[in-house]
C-alpha positions, 0 to 999 in steps of 0.5 A: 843674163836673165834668170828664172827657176822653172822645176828647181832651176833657174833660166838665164839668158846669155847674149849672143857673143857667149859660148855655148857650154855642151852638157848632158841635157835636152835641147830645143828651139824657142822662138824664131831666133836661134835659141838653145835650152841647156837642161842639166838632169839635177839641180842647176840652172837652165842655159838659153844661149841666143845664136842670131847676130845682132847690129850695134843698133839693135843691141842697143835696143831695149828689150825685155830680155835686154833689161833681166840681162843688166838687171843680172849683171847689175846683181852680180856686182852687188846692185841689186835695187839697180837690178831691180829696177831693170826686172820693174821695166823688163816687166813693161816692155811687152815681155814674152811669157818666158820672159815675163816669168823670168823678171818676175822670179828674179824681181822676188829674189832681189826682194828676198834679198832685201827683206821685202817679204810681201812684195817677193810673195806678190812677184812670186804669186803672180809668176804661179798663177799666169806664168805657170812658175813650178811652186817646187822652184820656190822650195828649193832655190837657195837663193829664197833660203832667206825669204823660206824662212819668213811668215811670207812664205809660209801663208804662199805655201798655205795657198799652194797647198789649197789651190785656188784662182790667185795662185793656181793649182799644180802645187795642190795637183802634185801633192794629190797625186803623191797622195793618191800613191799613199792612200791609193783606195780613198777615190774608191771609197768616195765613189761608193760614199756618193754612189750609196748616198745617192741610192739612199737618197732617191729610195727616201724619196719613194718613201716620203709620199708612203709615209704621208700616206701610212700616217693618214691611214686608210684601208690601202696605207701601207704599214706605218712602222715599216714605212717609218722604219725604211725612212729612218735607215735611208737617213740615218745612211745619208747622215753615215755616208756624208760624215764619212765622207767629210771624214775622209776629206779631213784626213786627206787635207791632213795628208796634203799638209803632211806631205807638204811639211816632208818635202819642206824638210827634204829641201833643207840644207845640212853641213856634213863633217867635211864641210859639204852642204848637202840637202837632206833628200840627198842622204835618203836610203843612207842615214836616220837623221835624228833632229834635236830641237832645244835649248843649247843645254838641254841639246849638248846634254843629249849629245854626250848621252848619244856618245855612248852608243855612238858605235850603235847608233851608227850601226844603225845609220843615226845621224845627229842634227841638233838645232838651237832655239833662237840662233838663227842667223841670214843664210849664207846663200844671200852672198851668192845672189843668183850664181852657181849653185853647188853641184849637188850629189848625183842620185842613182839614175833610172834604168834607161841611162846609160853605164858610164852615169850609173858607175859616176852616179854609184861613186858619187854616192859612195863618196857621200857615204865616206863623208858622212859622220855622227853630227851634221850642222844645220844651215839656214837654221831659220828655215830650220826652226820654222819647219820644227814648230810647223810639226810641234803644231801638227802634233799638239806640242807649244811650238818653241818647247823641246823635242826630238823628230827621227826620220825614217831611212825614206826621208818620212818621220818615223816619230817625235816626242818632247823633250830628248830622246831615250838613247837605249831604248832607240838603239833597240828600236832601230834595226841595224842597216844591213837588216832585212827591215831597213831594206824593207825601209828604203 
């Protein structure tokens, strides 16, 4: 099989002799062969199953679609530089752009897997930049938990977060439009910023050549202190406009950067008490997770103090997530290379689907609730921590010192501070679930 993660998800070609598995997806053709998508709605993999027939002599033909096929089934048995090697030569057999996708994001996996940081960022840049790679894939495939939580990571989400010609721009255009949603007046305000700087500019221009003339004199100069006077307003507005302008530029860099860190901790995985993995976008609209970064002392201490209001802190749907400088561990992910993923729990769906996927989607996220206790465990604490001292950074803390982050019940940060939290005076900060502000909240 080959696989590549387009919007979350990986694509995997099958050969011909498989079977195709029905699922609730969207279908169509991709080439001239027979060819079917399979798109499961939540996070999984894509399915294309090739139907044409093919000769003993064209199966041994190789292909680029060939080669991502060994180079899978060589990754499933544990060899993966042999699977690399067949991603390599994918690569250099005139691969479609589909294809060519596909060997690239699976070439960065295999090198996530052995540790090779640049070179997975250099497969990964590419596959963004002219094989139109979702950067979303990369923040939520399990499979690059290990390579999310190296420095390589974080200077390619950097270069996504600005756009440019070396790795495209659809990461920065989809934070620009969650943007806009936050901050929907800030295009209003640089039209008239550019409109009004550009009326004070051709006014100045009018009255250069006056105030030349009023400081000539003569019987038919104008008034110097007025012609002085009009010139000093349409410079001192061009300086205003052009600062607030700048200003505001600055503030929305900031709100892209803020943006990107909330959607780096959504994708983050937490072990429930039942010993479900879940990602925390899941447990949106259901819990206040409070996130405990320290030493092991100081966040074991937080935690006794926390059992003492424990039945109001879940009242108000407060899920402890303690994390421990300095015990990262490999991801368990890496074990499974490129296989399933688990199943994840299914969202409420949008209005236009059908009974039957709203009552399974309701249940689904009723049983996610009953699982839900006082603590969760982090997995990848790696990643973890490396999102903490991001924000420690955006905040003016020293990374690495102790703090706390609570999240809102939309999965935003409703505010952090050093050290532990004060238990008591968050019991009488946080409305209970039921209250009208935490409707409001959702």
């Amino acid at each position: 099989m080959a696989a590549f993660a387009l919007n979350q998800q990986l694509l995997c070609f099958s050969n011909s002799h498989s079977r195709t598995t029905t699922k609730p997806c969207s279908a169509w053709l991709l080439s001239s062969k027979t060819s079917v998508f399979s798109i499961p709605r939540k996070k999984g993999r894509f399915s294309l199953t090739s139907c044409n027939s093919q000769s003993s002599s064209e199966a041994n033909t190789q292909t680029a679609e060939s080669c991502v096929n060994l180079g899978l089934s060589l990754f499933s048995k544990g060899r993966v530089k042999d699977a690399l090697v067949q991603f390599e030569t994918a690569l250099d057999l005139d691969p479609t752009p589909r294809e060519a996708q596909a060997a690239l994001y699976n070439k960065a996996c295999c090198h996530a897997y052995l540790r090779e940081g640049k070179k997975a960022a250099d497969c990964l840049r590419t596959a963004l930049r002219e094989y139109n790679l979702k950067f979303g894939t990369v923040l939520n495939d399990p499979d690059l938990a290990s390579f999310r939580a190296l420095p390589e990571f974080k200077e390619l989400q950097e270069e996504a977060r600005l756009g440019g010609e070396d790795i495209g721009y659809g990461f920065r255009r989809d934070l620009k439009l969650i943007s806009e949603v936050q901050a929907p007046f800030r295009g209003v305000r640089r039209f008239f910023y550019v409109a009004f700087s550009a009326a004070a500019g051709i006014s100045l221009l009018f009255t250069i050549p006056r105030l030349f003339l009023a400081i000539k004199g003569g019987g038919d100069a104008p008034d110097l202190w007025e012609t002085a006077g009009n010139a000093a307003t349409n410079i001192g507005g061009i300086i205003v406009l052009v600062a607030l302008f700048l200003w505001d530029n600055k503030k929305e860099e900031e709100q892209l950067a803020q943006i990107t860190r909330d959607e780096t901790l959504s994708r983050l995985p937490l072990r429930l008490s039942t010993n479900r993995v879940v990602e925390l976008v899941q447990l949106r609209d259901t819990v206040r997770p409070v996130i405990l970064a320290g030493k092991k002392d100081t966040v074991s201490l937080a935690m006794q103090k926390a059992e003492r209001f424990r039945t109001e802190l879940l009242r108000r749907g407060v899920l402890l997530v303690p994390v421990i400088w300095g015990e990262s561990r490999a991801p368990d992910v890496e074990k499974k290379g490129f296989g399933a993923r688990q199943k994840a729990a299914a969202s409420l769906p949008s209005i236009g689907e059908d009974f039957e996927k709203r009552t399974q989607s309701v249940i689904a996220k009723s049983k996610l609730k009953a699982e839900i206790r006082f603590r969760a465990e982090v997995v990848s604490p790696a990643e973890w921590e490396r999102w903490i001292r991001d924000q420690q950074k955006s905040e003016g803390v020293t990374p690495g010192e102790d703090v706390y982050v609570i999240l809102r019940l939309d999965g935003r940060v409703r505010r952090s501070g050093k050290g532990m939290p004060d238990w008591p005076q968050i019991v009488n900060e946080l409305p209970p679930m039921e209250a009208f502000l935490s409707k409001l909240e959702r």
